[in-house]
N, CA, C and O atoms as a Maestro MAE file, in Angstrom:
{
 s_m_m2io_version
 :::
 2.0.0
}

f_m_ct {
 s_m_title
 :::
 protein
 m_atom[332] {
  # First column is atom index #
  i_m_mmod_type
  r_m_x_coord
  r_m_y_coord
  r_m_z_coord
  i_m_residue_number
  s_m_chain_name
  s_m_pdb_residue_name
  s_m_pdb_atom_name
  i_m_atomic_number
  :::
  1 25 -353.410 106.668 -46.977 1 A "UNK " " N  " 7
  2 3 -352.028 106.754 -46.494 1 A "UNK " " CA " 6
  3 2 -351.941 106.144 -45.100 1 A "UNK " " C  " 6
  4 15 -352.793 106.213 -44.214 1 A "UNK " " O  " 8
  5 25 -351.012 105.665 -45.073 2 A "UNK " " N  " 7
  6 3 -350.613 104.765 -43.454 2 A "UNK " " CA " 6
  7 2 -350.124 106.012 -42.706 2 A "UNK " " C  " 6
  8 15 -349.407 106.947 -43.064 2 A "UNK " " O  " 8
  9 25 -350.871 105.665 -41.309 3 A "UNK " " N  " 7
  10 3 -350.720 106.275 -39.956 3 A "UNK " " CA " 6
  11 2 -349.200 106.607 -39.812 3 A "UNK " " C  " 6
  12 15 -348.399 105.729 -40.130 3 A "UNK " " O  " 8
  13 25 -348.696 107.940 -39.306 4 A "UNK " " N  " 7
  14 3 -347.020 108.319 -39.928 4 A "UNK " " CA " 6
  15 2 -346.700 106.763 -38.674 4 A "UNK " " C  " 6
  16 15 -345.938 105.842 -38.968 4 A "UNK " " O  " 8
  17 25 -347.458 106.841 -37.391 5 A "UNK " " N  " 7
  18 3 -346.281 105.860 -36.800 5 A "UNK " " CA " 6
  19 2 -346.128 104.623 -36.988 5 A "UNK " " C  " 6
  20 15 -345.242 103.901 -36.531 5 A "UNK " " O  " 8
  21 25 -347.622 104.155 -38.163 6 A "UNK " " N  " 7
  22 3 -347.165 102.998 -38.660 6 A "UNK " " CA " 6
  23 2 -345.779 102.801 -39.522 6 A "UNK " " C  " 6
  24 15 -344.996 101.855 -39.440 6 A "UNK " " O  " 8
  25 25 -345.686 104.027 -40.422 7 A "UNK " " N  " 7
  26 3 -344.887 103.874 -41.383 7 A "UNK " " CA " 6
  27 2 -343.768 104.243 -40.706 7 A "UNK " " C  " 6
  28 15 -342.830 104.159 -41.499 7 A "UNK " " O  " 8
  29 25 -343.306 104.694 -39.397 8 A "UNK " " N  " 7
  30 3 -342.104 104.715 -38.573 8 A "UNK " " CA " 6
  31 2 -341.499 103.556 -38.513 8 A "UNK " " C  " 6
  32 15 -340.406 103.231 -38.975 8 A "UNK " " O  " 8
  33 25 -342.801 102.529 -37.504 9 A "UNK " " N  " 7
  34 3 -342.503 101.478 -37.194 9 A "UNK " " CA " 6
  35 2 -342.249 100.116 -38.097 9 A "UNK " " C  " 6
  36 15 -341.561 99.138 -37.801 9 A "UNK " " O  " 8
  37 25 -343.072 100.378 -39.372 10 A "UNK " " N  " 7
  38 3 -342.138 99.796 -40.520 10 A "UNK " " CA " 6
  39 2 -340.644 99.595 -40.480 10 A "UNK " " C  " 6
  40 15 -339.858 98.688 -40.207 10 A "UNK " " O  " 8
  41 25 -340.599 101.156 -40.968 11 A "UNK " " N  " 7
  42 3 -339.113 101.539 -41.604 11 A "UNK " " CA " 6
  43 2 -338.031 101.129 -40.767 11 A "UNK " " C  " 6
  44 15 -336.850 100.970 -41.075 11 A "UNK " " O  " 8
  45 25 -338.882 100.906 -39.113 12 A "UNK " " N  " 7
  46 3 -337.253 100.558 -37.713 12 A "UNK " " CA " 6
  47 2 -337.911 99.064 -37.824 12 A "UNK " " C  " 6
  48 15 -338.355 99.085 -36.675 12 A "UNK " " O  " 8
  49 25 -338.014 98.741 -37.947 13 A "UNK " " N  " 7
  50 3 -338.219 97.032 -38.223 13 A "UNK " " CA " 6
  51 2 -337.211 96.473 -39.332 13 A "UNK " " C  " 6
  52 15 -336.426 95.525 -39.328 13 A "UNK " " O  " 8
  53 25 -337.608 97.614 -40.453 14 A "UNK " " N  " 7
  54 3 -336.936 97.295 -41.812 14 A "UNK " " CA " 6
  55 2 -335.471 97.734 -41.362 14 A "UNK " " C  " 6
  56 15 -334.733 96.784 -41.626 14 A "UNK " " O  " 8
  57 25 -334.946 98.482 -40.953 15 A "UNK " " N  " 7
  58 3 -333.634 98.744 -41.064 15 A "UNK " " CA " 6
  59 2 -333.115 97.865 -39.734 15 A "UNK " " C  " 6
  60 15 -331.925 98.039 -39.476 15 A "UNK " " O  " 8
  61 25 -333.944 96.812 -38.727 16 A "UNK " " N  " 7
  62 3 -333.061 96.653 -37.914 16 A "UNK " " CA " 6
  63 2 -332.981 95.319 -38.566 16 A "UNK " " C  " 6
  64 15 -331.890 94.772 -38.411 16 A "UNK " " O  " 8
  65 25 -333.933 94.605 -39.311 17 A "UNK " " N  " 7
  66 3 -333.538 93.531 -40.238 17 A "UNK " " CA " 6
  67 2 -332.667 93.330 -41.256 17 A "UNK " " C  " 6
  68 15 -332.543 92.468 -42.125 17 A "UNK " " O  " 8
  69 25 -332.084 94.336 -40.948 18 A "UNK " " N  " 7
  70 3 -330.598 94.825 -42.003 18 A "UNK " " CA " 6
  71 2 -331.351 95.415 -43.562 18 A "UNK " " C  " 6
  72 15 -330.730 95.498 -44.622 18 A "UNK " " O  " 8
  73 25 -332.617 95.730 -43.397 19 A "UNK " " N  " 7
  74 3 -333.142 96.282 -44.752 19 A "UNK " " CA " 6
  75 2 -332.672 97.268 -44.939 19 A "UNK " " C  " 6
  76 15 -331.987 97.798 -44.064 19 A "UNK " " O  " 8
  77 25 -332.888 97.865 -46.184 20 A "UNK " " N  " 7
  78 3 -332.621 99.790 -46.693 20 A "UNK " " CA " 6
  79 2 -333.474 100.656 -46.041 20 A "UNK " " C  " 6
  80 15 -334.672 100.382 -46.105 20 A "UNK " " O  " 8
  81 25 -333.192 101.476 -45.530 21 A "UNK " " N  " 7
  82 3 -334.059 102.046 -44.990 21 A "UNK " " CA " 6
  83 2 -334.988 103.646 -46.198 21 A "UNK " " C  " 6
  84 15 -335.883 104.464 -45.981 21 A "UNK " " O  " 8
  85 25 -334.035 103.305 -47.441 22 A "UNK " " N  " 7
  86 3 -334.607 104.317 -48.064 22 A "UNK " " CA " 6
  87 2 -334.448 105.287 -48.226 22 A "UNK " " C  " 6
  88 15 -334.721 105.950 -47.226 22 A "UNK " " O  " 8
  89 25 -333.884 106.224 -49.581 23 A "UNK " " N  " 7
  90 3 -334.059 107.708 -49.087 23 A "UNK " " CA " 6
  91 2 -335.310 108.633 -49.644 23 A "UNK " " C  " 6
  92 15 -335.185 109.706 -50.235 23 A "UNK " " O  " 8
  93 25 -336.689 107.882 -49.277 24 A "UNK " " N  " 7
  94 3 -337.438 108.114 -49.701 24 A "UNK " " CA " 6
  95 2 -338.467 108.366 -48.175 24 A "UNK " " C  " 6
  96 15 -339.650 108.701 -48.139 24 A "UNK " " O  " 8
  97 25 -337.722 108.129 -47.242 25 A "UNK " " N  " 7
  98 3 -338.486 108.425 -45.719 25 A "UNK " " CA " 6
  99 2 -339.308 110.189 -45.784 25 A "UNK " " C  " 6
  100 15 -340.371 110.545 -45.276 25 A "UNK " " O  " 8
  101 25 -338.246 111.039 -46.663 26 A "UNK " " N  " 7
  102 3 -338.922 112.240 -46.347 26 A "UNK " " CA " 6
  103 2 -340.032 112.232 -47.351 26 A "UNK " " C  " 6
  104 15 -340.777 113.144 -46.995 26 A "UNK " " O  " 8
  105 25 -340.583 111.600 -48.554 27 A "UNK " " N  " 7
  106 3 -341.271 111.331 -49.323 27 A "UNK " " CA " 6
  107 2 -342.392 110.576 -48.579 27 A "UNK " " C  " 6
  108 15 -343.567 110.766 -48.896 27 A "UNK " " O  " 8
  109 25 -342.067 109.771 -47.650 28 A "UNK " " N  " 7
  110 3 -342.960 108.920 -46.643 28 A "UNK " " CA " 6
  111 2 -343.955 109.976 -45.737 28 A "UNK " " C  " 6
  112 15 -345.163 110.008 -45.499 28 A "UNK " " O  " 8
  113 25 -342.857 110.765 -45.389 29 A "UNK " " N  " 7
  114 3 -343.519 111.862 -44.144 29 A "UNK " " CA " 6
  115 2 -342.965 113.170 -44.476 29 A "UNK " " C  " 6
  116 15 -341.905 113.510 -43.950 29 A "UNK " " O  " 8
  117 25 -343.674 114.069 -45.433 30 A "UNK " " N  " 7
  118 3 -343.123 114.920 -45.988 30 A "UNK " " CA " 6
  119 2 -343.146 116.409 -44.894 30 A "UNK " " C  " 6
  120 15 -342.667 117.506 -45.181 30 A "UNK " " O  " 8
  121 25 -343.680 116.120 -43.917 31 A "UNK " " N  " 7
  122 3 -343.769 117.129 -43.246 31 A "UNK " " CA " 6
  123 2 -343.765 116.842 -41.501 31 A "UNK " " C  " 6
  124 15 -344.580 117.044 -40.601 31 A "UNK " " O  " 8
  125 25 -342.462 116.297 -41.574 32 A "UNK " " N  " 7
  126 3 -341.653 115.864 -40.072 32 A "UNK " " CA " 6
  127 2 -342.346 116.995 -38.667 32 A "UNK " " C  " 6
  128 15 -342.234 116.717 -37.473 32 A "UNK " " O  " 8
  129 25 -342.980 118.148 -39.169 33 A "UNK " " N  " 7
  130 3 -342.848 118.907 -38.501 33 A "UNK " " CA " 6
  131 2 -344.253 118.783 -37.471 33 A "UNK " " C  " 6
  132 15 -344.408 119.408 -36.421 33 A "UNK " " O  " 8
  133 25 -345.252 117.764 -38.106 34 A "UNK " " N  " 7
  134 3 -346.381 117.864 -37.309 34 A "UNK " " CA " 6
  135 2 -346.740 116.600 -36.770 34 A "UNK " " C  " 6
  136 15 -347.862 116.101 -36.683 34 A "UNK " " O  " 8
  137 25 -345.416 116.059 -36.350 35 A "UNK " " N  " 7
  138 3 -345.018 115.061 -35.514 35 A "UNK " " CA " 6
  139 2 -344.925 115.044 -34.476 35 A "UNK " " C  " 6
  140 15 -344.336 116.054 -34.091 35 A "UNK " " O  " 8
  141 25 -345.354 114.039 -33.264 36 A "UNK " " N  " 7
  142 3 -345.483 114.299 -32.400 36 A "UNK " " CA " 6
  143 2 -343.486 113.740 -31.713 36 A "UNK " " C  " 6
  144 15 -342.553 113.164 -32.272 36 A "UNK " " O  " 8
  145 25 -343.683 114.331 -30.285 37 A "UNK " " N  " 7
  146 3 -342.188 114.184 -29.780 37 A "UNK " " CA " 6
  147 2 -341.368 113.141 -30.253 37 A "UNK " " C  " 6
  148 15 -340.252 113.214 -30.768 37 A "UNK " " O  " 8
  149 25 -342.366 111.751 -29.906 38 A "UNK " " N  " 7
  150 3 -341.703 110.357 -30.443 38 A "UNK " " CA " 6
  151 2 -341.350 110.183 -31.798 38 A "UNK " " C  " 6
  152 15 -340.409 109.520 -32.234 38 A "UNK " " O  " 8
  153 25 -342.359 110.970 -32.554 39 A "UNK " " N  " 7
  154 3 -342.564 110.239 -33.863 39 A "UNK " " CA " 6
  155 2 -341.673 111.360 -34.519 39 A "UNK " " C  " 6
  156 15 -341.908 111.535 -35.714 39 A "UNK " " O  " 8
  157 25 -340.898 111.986 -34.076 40 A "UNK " " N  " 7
  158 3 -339.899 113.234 -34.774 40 A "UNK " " CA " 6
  159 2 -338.608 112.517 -34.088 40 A "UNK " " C  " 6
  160 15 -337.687 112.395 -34.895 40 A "UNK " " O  " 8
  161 25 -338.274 111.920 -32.544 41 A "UNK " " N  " 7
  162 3 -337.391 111.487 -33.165 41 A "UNK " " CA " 6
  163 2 -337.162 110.430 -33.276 41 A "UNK " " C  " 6
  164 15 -336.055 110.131 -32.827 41 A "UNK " " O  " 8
  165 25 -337.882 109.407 -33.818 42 A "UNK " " N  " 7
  166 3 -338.053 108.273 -34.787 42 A "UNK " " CA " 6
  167 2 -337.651 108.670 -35.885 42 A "UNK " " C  " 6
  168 15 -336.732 108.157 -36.524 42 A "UNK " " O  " 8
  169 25 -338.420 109.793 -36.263 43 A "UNK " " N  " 7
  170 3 -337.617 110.051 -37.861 43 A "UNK " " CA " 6
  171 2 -336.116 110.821 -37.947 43 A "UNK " " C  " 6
  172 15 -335.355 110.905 -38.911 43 A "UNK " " O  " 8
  173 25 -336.001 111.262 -36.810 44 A "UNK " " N  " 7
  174 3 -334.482 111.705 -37.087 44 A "UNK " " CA " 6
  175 2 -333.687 110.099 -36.905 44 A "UNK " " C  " 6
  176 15 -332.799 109.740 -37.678 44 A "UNK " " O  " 8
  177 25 -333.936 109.672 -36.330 45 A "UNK " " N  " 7
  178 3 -332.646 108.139 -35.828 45 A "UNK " " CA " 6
  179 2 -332.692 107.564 -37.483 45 A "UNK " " C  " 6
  180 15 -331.758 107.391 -38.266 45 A "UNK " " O  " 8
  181 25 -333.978 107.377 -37.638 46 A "UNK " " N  " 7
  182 3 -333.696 106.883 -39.072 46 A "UNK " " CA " 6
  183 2 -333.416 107.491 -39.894 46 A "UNK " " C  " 6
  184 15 -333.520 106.748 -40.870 46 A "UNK " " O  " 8
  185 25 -332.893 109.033 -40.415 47 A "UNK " " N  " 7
  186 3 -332.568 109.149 -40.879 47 A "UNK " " CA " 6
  187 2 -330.905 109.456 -40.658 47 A "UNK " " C  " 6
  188 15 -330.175 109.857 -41.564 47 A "UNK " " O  " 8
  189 25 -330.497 109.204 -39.366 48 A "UNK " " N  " 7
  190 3 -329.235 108.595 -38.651 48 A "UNK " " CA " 6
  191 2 -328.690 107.765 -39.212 48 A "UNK " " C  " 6
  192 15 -327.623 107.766 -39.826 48 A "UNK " " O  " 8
  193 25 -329.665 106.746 -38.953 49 A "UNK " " N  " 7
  194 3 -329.229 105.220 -39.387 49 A "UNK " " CA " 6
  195 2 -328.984 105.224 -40.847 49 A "UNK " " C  " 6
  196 15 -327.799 105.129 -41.168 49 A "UNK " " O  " 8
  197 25 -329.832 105.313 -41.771 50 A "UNK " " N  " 7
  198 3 -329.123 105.817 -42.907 50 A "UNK " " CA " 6
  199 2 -327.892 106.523 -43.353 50 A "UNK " " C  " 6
  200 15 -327.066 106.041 -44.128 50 A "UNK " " O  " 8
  201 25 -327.842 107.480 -42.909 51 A "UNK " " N  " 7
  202 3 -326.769 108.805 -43.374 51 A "UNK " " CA " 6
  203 2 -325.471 107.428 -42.060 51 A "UNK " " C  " 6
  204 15 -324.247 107.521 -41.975 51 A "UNK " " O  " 8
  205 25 -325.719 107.138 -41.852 52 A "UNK " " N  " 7
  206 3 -323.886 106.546 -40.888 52 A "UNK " " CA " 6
  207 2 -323.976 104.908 -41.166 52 A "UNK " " C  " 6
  208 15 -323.864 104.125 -40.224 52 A "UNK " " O  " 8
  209 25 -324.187 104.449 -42.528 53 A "UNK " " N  " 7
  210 3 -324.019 103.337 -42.259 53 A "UNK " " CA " 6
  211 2 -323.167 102.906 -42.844 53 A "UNK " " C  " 6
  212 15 -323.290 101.749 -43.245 53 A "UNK " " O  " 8
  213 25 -322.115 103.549 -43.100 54 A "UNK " " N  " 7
  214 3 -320.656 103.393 -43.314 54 A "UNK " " CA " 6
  215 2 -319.912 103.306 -41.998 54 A "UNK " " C  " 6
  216 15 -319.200 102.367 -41.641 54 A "UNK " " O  " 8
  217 25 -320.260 104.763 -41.119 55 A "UNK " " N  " 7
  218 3 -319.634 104.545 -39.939 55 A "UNK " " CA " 6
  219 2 -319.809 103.505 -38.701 55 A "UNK " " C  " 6
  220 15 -319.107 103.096 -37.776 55 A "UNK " " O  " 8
  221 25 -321.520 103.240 -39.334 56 A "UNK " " N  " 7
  222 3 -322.021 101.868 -38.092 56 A "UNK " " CA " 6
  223 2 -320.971 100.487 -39.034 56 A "UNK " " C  " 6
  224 15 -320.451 99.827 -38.134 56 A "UNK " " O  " 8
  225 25 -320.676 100.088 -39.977 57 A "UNK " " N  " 7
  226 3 -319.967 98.949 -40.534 57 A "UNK " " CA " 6
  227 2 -318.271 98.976 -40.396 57 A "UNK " " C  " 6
  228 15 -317.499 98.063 -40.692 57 A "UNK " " O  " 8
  229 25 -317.924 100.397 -39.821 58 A "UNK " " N  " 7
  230 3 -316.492 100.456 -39.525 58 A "UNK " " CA " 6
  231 2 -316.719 100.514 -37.764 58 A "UNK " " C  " 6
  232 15 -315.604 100.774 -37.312 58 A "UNK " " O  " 8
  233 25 -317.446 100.413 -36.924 59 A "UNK " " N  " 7
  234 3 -317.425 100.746 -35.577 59 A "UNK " " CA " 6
  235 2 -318.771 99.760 -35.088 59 A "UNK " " C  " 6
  236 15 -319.903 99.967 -35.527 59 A "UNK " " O  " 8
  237 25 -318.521 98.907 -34.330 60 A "UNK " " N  " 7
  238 3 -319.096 98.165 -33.921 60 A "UNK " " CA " 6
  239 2 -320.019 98.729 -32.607 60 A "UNK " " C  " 6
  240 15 -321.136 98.235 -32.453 60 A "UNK " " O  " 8
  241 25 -319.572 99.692 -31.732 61 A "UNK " " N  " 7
  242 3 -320.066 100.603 -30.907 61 A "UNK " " CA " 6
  243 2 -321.082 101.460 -31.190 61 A "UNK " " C  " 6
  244 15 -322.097 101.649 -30.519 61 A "UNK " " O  " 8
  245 25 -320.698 102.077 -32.430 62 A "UNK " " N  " 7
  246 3 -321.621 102.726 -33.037 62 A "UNK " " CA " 6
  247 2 -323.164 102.071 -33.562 62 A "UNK " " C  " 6
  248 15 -324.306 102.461 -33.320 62 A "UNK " " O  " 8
  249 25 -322.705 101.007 -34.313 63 A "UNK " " N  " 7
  250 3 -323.679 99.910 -34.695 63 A "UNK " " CA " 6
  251 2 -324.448 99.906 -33.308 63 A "UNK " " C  " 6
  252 15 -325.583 100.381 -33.293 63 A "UNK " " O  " 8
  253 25 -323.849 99.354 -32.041 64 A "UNK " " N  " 7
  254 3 -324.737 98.661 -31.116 64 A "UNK " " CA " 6
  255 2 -325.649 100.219 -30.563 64 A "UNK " " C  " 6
  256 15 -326.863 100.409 -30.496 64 A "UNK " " O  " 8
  257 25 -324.638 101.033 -30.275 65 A "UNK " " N  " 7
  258 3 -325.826 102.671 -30.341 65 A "UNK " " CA " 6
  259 2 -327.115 102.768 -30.723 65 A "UNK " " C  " 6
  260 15 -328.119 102.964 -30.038 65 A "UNK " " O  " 8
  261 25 -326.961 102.575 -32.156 66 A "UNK " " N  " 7
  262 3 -327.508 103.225 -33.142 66 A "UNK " " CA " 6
  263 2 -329.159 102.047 -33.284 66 A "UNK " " C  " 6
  264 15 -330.349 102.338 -33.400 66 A "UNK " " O  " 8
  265 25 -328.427 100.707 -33.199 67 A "UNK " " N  " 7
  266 3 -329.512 99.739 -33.000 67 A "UNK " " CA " 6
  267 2 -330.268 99.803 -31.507 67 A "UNK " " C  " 6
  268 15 -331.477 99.939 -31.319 67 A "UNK " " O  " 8
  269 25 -329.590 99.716 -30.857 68 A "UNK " " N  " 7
  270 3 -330.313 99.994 -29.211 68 A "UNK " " CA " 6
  271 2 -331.496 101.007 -29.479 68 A "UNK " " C  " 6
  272 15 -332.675 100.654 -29.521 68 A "UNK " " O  " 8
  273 25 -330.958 102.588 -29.697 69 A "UNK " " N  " 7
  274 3 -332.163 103.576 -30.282 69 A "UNK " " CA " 6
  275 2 -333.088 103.344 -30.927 69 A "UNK " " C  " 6
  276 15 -334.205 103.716 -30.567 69 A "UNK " " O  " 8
  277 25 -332.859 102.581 -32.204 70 A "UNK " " N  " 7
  278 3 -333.792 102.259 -32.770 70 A "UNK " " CA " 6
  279 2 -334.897 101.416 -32.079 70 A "UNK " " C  " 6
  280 15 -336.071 101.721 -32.290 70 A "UNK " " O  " 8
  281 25 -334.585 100.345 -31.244 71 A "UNK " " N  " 7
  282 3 -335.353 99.323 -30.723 71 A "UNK " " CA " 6
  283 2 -335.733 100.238 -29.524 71 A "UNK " " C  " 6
  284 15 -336.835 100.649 -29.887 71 A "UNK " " O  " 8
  285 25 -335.437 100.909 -28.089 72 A "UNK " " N  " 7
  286 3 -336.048 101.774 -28.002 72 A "UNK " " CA " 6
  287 2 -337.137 102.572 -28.409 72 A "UNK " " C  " 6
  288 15 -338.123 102.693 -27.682 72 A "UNK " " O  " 8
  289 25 -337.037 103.179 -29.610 73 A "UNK " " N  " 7
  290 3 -338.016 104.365 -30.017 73 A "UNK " " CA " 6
  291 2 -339.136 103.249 -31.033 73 A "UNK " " C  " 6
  292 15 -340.255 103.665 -31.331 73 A "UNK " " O  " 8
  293 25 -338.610 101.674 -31.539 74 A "UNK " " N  " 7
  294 3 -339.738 100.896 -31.723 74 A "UNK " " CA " 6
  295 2 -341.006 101.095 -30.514 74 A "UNK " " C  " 6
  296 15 -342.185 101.443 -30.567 74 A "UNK " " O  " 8
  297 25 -340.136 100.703 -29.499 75 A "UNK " " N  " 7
  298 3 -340.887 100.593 -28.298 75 A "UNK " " CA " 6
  299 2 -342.279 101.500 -27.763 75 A "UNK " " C  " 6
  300 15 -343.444 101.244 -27.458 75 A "UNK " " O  " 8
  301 25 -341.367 102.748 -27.852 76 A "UNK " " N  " 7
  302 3 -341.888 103.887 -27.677 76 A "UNK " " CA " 6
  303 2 -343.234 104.255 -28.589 76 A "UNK " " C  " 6
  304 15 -344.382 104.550 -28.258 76 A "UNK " " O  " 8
  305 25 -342.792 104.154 -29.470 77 A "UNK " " N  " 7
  306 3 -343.988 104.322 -30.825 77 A "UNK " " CA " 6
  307 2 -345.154 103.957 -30.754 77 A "UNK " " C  " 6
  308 15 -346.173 104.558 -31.098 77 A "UNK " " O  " 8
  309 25 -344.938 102.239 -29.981 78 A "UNK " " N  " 7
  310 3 -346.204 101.492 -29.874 78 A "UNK " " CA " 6
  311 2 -346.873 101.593 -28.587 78 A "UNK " " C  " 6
  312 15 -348.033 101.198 -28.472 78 A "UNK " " O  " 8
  313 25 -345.955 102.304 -27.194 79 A "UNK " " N  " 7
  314 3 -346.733 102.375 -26.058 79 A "UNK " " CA " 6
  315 2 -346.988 103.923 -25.506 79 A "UNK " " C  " 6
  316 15 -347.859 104.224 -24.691 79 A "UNK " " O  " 8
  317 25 -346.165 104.722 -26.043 80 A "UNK " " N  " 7
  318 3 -346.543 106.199 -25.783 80 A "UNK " " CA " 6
  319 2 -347.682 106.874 -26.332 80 A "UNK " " C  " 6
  320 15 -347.388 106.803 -27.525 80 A "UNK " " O  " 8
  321 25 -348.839 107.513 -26.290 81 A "UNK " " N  " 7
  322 3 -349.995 108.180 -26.641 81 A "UNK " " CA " 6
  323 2 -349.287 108.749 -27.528 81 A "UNK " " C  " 6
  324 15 -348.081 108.538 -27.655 81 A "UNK " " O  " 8
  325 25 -349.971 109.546 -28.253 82 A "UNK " " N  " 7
  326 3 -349.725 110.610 -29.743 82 A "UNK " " CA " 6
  327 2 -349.911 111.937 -28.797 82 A "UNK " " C  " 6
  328 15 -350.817 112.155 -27.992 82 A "UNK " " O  " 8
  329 25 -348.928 112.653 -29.091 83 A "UNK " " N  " 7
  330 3 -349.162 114.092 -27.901 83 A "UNK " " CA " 6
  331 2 -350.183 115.003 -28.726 83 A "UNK " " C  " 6
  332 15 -350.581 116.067 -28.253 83 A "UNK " " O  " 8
  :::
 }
 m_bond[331] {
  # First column is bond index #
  i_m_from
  i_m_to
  i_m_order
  :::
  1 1 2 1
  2 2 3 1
  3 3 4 2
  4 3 5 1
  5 5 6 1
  6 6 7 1
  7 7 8 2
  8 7 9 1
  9 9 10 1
  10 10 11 1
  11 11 12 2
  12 11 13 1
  13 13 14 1
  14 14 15 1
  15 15 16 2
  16 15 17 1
  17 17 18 1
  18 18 19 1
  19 19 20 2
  20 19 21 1
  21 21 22 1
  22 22 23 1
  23 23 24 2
  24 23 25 1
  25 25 26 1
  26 26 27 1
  27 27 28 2
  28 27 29 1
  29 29 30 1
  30 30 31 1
  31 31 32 2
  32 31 33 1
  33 33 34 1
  34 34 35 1
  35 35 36 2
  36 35 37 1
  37 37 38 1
  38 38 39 1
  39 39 40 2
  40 39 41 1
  41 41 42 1
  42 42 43 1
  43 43 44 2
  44 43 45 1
  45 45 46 1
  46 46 47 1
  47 47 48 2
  48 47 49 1
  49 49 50 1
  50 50 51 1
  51 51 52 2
  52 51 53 1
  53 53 54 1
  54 54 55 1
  55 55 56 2
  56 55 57 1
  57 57 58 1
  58 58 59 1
  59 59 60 2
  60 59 61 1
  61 61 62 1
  62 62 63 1
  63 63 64 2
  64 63 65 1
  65 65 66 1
  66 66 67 1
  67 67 68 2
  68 67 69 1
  69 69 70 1
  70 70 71 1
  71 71 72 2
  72 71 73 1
  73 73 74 1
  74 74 75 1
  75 75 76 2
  76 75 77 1
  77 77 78 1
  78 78 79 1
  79 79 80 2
  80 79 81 1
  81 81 82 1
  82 82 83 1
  83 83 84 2
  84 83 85 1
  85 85 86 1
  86 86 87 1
  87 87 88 2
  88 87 89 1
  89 89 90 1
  90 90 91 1
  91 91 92 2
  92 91 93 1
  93 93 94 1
  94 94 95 1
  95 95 96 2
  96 95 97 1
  97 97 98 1
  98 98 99 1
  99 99 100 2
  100 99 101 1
  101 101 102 1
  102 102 103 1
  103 103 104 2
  104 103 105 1
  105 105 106 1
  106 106 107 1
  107 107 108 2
  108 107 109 1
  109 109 110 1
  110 110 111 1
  111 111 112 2
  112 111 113 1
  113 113 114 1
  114 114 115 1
  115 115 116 2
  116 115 117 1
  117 117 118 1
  118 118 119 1
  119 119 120 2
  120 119 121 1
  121 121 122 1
  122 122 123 1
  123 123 124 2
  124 123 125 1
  125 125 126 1
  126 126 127 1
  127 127 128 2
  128 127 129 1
  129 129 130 1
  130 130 131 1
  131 131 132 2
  132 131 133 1
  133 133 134 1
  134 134 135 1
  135 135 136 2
  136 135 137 1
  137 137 138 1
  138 138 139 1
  139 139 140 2
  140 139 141 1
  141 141 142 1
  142 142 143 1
  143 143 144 2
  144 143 145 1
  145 145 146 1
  146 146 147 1
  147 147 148 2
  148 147 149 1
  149 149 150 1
  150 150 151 1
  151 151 152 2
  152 151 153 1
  153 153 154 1
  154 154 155 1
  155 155 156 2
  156 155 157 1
  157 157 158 1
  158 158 159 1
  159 159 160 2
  160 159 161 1
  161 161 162 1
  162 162 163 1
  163 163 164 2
  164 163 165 1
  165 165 166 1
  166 166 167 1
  167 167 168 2
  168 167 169 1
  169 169 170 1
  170 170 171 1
  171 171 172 2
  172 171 173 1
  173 173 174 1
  174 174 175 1
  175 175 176 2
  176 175 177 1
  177 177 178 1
  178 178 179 1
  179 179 180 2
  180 179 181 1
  181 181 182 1
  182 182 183 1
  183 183 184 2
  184 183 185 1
  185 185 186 1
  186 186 187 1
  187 187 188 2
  188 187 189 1
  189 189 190 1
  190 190 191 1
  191 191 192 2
  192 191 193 1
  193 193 194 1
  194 194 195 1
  195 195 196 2
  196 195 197 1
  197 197 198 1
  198 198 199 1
  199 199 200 2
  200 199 201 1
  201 201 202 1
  202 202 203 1
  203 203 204 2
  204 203 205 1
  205 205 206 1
  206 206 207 1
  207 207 208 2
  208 207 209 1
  209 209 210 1
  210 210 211 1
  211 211 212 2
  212 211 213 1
  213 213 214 1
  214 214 215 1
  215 215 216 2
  216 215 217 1
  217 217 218 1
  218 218 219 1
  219 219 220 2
  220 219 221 1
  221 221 222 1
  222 222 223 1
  223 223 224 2
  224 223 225 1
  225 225 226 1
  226 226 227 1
  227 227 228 2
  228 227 229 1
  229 229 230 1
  230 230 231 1
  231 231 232 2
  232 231 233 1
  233 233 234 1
  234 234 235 1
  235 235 236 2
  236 235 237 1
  237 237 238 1
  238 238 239 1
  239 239 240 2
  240 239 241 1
  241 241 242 1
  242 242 243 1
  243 243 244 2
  244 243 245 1
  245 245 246 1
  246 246 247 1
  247 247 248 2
  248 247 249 1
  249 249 250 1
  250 250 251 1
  251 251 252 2
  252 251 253 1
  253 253 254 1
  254 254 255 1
  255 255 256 2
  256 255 257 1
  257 257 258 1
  258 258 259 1
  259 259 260 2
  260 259 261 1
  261 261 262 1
  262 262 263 1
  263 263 264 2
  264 263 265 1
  265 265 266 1
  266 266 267 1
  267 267 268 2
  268 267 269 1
  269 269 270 1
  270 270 271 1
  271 271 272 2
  272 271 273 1
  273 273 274 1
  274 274 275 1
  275 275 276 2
  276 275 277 1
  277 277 278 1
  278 278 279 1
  279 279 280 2
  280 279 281 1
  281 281 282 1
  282 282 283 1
  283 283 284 2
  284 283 285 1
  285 285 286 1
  286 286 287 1
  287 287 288 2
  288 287 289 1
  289 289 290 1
  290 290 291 1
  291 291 292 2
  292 291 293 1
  293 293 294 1
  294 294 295 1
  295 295 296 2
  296 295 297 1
  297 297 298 1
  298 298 299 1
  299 299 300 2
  300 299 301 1
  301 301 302 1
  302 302 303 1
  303 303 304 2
  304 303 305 1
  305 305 306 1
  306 306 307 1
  307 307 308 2
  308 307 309 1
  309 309 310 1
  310 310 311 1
  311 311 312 2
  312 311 313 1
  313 313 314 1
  314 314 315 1
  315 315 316 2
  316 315 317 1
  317 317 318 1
  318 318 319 1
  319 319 320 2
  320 319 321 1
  321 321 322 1
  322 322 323 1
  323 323 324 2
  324 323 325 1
  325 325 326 1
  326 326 327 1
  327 327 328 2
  328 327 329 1
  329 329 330 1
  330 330 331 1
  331 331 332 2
  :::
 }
}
C-alpha cells in the first residue's frame, strides 16, 4: 500500500488537474484518524473539494479558495515532517 501522503499528494494533483477526485478517498485511507495534522487536513480539503464542486463551478471565489488550499497543503505534505 502507498504511503497515506503519497496517496494525498496524488489525489491534490489529480483534482487540481481538473481530475475526479473519487469517492473512494475513504477506501484509500480508511482510517483518517491516525493521520498526522497535515495529512488530516489534506484529507478533509479533499473531501471539500469533492462534496462543493457544484458550488466551486457556480462561484469563481470559491473555486480560487478551494484551489489555493489545495496547492498549499500540496506543499505542506512534501516539506513538513510526519508528526
Amino acid at each position: 500500500m502507498e504511503r497515506e501522503r503519497e496517496v494525498l499528494l496524488r489525489r491534490i494533483r489529480l483534482a487540481l488537474a481538473g481530475g475526479d477526485v473519487g469517492d473512494d478517498l475513504a477506501a484509500s485511507l480508511p482510517n483518517p484518524g491516525t493521520l498526522d495534522r497535515v495529512e488530516k487536513a489534506a484529507w478533509i480539503a479533499l473531501q471539500s473539494w469533492r462534496d462543493d464542486a457544484e458550488i466551486r463551478s457556480a462561484n469563481s471565489l470559491w473555486e480560487h479558495f478551494g484551489r489555493q488550499r489545495l496547492e498549499d497543503l500540496s506543499a505542506s505534505l512534501v516539506t513538513a515532517p510526519a508528526d
